[in-house]
C-alpha positions, 0 to 999 in steps of 0.5 A: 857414341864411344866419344860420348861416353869418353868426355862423359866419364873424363868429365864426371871422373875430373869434376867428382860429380855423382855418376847417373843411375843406369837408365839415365846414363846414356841421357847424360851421356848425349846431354854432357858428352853433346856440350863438352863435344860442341864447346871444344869444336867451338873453341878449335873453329874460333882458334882456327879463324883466329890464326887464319886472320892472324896469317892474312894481316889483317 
């Protein structure tokens, strides 16, 4: 939950977007952390296959 509550305050304090209420912020923390979470592990997994395809000449 703390990674979470990381890239969600890296994200609000980098973009300038308004901050939750209170009782929403731990929505927007599962819902904004939860993307930028998933879209880094995505970009790591697709480098990785990238380099791994690139190193086996194919």
């Amino acid at each position: 939950m703390k990674l979470l509550a990381w890239l969600t305050e890296t994200f609000i304090a980098t973009f300038g977007i308004t901050r939750p209420r209170p009782e929403q912020q731990r929505t927007a923390q599962f819902l904004i952390g939860g993307f930028l979470l998933a879209v880094i592990l995505l970009v790591a997994a697709v480098t990785t296959f990238l380099l791994f395809e690139i190193h086996a000449g194919h």
